[in-house]
PASEBA-1860 file (N, C-alpha, C; in nm, 3 decimals):
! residues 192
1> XXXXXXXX> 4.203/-4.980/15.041/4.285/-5.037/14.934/4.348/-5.166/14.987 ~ 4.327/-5.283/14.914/4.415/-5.392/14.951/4.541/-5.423/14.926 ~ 4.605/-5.477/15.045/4.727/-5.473/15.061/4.848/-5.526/14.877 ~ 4.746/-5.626/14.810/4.843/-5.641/14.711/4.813/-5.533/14.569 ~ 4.735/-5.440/14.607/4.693/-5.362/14.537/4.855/-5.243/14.575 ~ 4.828/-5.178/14.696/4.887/-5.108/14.790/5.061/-5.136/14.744 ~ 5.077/-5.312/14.759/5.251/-5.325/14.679/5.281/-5.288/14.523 ~ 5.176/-5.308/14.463/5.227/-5.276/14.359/5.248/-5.112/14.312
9> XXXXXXXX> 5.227/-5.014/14.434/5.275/-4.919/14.413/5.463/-4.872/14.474 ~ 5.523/-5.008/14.504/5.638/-5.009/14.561/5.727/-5.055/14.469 ~ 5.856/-5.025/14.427/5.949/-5.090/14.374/5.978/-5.265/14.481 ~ 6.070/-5.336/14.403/6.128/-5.467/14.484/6.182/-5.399/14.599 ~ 6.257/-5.347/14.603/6.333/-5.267/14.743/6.339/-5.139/14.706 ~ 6.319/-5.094/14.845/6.306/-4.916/14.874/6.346/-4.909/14.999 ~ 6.368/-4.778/15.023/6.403/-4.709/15.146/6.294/-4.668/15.215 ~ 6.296/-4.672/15.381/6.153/-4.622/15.471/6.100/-4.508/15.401
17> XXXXXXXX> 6.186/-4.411/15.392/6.139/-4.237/15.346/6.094/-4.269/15.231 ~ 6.126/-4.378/15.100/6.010/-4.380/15.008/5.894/-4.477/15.025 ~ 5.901/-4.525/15.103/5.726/-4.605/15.066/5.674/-4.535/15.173 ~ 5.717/-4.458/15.264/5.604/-4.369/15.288/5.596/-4.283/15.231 ~ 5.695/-4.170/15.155/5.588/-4.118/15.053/5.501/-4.180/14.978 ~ 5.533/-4.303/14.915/5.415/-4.359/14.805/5.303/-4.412/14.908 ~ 5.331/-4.440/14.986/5.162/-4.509/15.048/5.180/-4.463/15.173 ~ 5.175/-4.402/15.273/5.202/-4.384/15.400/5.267/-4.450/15.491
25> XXXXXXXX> 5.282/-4.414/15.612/5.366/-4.528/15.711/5.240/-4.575/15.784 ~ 5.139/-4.492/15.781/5.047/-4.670/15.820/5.057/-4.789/15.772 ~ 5.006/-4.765/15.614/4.992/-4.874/15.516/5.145/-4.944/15.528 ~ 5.266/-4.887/15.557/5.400/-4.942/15.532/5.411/-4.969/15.644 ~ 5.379/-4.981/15.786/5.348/-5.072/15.943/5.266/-5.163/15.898 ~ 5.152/-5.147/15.839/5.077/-5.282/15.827/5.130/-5.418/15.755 ~ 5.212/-5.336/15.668/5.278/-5.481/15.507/5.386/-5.490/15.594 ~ 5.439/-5.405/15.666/5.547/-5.487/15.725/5.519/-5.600/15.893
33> XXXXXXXX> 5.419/-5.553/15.931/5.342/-5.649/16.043/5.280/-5.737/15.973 ~ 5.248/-5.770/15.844/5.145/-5.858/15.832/5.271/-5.971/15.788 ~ 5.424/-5.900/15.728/5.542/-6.017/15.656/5.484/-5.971/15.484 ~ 5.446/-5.857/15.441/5.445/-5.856/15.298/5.555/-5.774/15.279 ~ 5.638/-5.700/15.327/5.765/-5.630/15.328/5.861/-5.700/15.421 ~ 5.992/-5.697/15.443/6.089/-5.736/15.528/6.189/-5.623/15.527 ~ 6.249/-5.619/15.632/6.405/-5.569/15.655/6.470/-5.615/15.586 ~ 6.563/-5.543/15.505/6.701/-5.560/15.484/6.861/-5.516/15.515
41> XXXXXXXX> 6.825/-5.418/15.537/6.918/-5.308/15.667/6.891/-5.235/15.669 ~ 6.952/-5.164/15.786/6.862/-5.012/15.858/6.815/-4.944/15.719 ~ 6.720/-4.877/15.726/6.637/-4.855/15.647/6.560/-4.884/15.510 ~ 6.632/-5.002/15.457/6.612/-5.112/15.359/6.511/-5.185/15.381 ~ 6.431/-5.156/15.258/6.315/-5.302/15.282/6.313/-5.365/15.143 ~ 6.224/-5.499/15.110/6.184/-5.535/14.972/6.047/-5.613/15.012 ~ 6.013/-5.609/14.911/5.879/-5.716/14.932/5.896/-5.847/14.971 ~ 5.807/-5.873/15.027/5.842/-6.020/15.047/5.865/-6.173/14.969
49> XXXXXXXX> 5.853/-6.112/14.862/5.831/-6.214/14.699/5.989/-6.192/14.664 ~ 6.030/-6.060/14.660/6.181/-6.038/14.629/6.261/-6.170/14.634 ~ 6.345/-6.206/14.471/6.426/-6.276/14.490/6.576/-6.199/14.452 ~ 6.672/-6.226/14.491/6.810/-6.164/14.467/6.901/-6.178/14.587 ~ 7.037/-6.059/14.542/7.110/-6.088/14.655/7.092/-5.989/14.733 ~ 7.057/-6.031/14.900/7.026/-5.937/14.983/7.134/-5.811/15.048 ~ 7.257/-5.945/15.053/7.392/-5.860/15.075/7.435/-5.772/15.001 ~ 7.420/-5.839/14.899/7.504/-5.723/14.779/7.426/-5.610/14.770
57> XXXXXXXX> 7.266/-5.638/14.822/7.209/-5.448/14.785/7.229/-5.417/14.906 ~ 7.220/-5.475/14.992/7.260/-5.383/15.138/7.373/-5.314/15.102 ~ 7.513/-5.394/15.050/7.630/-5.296/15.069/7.599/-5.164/14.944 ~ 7.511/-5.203/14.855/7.504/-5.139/14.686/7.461/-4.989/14.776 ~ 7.325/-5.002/14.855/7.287/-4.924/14.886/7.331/-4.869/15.002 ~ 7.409/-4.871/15.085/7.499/-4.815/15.146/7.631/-4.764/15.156 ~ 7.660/-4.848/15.011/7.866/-4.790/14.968/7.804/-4.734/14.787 ~ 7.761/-4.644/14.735/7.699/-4.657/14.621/7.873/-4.686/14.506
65> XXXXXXXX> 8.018/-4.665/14.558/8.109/-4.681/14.456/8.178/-4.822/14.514 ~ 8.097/-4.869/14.620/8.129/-5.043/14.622/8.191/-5.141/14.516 ~ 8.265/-5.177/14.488/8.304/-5.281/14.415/8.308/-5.436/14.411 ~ 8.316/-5.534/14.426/8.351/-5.660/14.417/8.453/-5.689/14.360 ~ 8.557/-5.736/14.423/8.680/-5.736/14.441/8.744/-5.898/14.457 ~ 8.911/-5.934/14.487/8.942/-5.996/14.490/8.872/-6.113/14.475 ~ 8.867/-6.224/14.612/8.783/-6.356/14.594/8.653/-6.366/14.526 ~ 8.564/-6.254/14.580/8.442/-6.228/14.565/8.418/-6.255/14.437
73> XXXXXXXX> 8.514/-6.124/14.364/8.495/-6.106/14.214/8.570/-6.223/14.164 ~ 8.677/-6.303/14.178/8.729/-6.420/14.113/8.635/-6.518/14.101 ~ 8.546/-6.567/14.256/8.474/-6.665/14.231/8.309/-6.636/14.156 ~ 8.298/-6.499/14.139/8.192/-6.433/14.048/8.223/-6.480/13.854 ~ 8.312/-6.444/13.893/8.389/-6.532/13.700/8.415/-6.683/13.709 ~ 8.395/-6.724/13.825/8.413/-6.897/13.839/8.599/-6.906/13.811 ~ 8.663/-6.817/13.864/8.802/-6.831/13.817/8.870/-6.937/13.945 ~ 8.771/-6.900/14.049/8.832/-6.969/14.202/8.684/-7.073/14.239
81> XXXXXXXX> 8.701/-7.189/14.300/8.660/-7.298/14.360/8.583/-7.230/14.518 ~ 8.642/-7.170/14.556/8.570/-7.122/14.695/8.501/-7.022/14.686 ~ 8.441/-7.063/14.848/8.298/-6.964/14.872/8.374/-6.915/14.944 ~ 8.375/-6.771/14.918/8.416/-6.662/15.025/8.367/-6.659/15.161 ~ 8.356/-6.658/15.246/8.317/-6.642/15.403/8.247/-6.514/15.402 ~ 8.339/-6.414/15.365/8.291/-6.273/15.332/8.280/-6.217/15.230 ~ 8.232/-6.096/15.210/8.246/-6.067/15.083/8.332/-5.970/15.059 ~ 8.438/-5.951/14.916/8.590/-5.862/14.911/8.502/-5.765/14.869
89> XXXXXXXX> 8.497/-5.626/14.910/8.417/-5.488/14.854/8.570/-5.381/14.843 ~ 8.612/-5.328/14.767/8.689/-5.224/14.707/8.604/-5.126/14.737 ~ 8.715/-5.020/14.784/8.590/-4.848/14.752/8.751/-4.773/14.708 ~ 8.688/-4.697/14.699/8.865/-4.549/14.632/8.888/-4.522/14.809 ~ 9.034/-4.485/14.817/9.052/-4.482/14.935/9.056/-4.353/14.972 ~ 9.032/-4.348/15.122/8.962/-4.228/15.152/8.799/-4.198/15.155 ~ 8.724/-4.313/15.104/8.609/-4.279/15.087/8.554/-4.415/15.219 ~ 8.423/-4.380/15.274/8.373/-4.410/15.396/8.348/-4.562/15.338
97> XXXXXXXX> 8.329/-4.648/15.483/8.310/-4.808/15.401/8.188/-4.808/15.568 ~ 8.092/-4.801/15.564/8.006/-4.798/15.667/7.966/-4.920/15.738 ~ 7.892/-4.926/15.829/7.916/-5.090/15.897/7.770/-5.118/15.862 ~ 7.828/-5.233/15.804/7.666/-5.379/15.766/7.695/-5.470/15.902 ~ 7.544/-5.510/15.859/7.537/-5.663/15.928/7.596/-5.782/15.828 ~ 7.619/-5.757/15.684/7.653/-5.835/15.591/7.830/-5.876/15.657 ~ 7.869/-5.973/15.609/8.011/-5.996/15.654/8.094/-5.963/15.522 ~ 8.151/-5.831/15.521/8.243/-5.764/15.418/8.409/-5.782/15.466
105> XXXXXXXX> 8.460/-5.780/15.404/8.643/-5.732/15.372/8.627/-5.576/15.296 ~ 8.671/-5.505/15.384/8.683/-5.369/15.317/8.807/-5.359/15.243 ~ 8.828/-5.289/15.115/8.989/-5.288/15.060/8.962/-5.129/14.963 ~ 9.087/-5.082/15.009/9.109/-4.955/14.970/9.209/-4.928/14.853 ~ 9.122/-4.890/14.748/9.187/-4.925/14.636/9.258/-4.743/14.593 ~ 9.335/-4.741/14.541/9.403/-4.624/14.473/9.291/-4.561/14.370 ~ 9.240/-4.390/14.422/9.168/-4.336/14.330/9.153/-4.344/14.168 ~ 9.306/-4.352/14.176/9.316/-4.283/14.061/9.333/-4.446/13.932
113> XXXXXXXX> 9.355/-4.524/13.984/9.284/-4.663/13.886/9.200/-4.739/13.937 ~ 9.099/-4.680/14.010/9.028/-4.767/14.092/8.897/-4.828/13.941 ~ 8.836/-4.761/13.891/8.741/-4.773/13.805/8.797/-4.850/13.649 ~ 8.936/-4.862/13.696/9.018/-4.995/13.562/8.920/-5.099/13.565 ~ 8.874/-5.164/13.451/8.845/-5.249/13.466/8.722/-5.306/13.545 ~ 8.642/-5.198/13.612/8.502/-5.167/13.653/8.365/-5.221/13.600 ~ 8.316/-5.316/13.604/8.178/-5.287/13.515/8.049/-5.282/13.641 ~ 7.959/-5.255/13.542/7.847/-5.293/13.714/7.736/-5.416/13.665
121> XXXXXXXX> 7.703/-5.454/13.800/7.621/-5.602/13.800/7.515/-5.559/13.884 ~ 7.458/-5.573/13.777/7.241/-5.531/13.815/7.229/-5.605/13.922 ~ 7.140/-5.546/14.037/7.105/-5.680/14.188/6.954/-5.641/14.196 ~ 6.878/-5.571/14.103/6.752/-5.511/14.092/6.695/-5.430/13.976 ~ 6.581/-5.425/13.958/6.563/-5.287/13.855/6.625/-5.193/13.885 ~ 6.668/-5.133/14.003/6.727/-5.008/14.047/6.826/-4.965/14.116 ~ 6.911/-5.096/14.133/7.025/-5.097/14.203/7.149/-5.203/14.129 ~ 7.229/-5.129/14.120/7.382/-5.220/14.074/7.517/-5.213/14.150
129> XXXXXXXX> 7.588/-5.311/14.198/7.708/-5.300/14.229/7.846/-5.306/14.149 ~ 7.946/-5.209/14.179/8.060/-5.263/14.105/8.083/-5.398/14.095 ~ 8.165/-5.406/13.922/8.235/-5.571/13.995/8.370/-5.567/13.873 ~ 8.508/-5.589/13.929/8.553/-5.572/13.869/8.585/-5.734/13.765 ~ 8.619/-5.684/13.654/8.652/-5.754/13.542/8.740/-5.882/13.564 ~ 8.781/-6.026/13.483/8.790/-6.108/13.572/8.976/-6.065/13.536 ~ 9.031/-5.993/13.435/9.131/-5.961/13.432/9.213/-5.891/13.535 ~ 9.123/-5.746/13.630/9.172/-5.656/13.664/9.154/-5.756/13.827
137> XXXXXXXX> 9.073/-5.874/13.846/9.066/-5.940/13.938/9.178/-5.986/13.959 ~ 9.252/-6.072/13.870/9.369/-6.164/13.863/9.466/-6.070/13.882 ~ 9.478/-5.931/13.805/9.548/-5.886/13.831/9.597/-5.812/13.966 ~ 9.476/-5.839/14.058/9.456/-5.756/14.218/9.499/-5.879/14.278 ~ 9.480/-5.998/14.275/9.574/-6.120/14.299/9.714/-6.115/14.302 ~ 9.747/-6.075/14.237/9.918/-6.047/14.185/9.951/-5.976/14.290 ~ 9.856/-5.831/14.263/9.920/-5.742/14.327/9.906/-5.695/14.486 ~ 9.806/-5.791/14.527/9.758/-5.825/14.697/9.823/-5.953/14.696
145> XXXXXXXX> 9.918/-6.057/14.673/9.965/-6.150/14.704/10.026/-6.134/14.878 ~ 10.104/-6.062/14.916/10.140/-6.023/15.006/10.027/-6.068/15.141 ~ 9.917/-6.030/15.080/9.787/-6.067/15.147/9.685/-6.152/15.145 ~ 9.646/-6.207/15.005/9.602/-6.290/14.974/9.654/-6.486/14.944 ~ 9.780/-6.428/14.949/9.871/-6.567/14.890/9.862/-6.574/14.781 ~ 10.038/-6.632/14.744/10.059/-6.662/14.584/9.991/-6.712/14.516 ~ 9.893/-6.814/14.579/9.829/-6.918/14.464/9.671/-6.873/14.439 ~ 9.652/-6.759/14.474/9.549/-6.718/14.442/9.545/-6.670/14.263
153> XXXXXXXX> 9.629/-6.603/14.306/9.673/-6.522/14.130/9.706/-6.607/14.044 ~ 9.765/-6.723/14.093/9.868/-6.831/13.965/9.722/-6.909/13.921 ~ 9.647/-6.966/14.021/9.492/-7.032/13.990/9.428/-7.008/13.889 ~ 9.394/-6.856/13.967/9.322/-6.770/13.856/9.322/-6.746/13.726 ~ 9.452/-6.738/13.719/9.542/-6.704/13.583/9.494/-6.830/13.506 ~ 9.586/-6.919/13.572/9.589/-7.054/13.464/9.425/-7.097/13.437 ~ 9.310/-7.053/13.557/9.184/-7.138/13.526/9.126/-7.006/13.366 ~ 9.171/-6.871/13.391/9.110/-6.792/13.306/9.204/-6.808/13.124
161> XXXXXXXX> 9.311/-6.822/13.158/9.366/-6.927/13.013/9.312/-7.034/12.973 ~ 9.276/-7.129/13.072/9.214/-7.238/12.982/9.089/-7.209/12.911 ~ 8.985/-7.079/12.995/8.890/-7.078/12.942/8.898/-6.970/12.824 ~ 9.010/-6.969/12.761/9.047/-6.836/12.665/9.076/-6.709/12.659 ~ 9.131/-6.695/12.803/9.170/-6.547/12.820/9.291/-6.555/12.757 ~ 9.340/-6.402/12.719/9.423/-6.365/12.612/9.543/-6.319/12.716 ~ 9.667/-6.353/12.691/9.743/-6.293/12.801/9.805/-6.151/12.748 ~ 9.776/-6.113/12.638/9.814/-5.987/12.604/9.716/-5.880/12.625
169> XXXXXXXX> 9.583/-5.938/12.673/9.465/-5.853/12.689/9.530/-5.801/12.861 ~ 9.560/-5.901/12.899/9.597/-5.892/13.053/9.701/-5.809/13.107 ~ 9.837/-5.835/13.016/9.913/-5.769/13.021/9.943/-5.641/12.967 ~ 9.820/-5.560/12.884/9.785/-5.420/12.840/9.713/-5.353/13.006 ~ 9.620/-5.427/13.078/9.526/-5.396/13.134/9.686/-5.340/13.309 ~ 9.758/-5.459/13.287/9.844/-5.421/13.411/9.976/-5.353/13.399 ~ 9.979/-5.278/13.295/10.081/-5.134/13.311/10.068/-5.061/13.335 ~ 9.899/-5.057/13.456/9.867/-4.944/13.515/9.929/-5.008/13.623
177> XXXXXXXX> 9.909/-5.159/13.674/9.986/-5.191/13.786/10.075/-5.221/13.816 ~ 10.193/-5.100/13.830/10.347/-5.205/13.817/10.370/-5.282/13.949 ~ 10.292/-5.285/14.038/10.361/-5.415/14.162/10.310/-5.522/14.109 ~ 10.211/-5.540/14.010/10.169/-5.681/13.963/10.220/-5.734/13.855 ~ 10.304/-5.598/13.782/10.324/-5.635/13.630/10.476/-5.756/13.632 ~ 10.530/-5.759/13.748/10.645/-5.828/13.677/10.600/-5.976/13.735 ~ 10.578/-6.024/13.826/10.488/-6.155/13.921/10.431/-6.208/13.754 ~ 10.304/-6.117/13.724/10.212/-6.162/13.630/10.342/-6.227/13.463
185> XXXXXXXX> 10.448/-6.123/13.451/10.503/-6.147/13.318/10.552/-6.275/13.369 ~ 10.618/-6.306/13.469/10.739/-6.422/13.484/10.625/-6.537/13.479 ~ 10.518/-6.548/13.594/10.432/-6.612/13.565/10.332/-6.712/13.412 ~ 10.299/-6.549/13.330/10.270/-6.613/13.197/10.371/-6.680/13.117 ~ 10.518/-6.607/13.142/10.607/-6.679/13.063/10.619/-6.848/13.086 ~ 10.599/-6.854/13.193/10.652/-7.014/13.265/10.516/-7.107/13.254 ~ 10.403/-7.036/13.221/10.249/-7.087/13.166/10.229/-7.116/12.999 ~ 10.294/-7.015/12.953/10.274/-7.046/12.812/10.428/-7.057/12.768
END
């Protein structure tokens, strides 16, 4: 069987233990000696045609309640000007954050509103990462200021008003967060 015959029995990315069930680990030594498969982390592969983000399925497929968080997720909504260095990943706290070669910020978010404001962002036919909303973002600004700096949240804010965010949508979404809720009210007041 030839080798581009042989890929098209593979998804874009899979794990070692499945493409050798679907074709063996001969055939899956050969596509990966010949460069028709690649590494993506320990046990991660994709074809070699694969276009996407490599990081984001490494962490997708190694943190499966991963999120995208603070910067990450701000400059994902275009709310912030910078490129993150790393990438901000949220998990519920208490839950394992495992080590990549990817360059992550781990942040441990409170179980019990961690999935506020949650949606997920496809990185494949078969893989998605959290990412939170650009509201519950601004609002993790507020409420990581301590850590992030003030002008992260005030940015955000004012760049997601101009582009028509509702500040009453915002301020429903953060009376789950009261360390952000009063920063965010004094803030919108002195904005609008």
């Amino acid at each position: 069987m030839d080798s581009a015959r042989i890929l098209t029995e593979l998804p874009d990315t899979f794990r070692f233990n499945d493409a050798v069930r679907l074709i063996g680990e001969g055939r899956f030594r050969r596509l990966l000696a010949d460069g028709q498969i690649t590494r993506l982390a320990h046990g991660l592969y994709r074809k070699a045609g694969w276009i996407g983000d490599e990081d984001l399925l490494a962490i997708a497929t190694r943190a499966p309640r991963a999120t995208l968080a603070l910067r990450s997720a701000l400059a994902r909504h275009d709310l912030i000007d910078d490129i993150p260095s790393s990438i901000d990943i949220a998990i519920p706290r208490g839950a394992w954050a495992p080590k990549l070669e990817t360059p992550v910020r781990w942040h441990r978010f409170d179980a019990t509103t961690f999935d506020l404001g949650r949606d997920d962002l496809n990185i494949d036919q078969s893989h998605s990462i959290g990412l939170y909303s650009a509201q519950r973002s601004i609002i993790d600004a507020f409420r990581l200021r301590h850590l992030e700096g003030e002008d992260l949240g005030i940015e955000s804010l004012k760049r997601w008003l101009r582009k028509g965010g509702q500040a009453s949508e915002l301020l429903r979404l953060a009376k789950s967060f009261p360390t952000a809720q009063r920063g965010l009210n004094q803030t919108i007041s002195i904005l609008l």
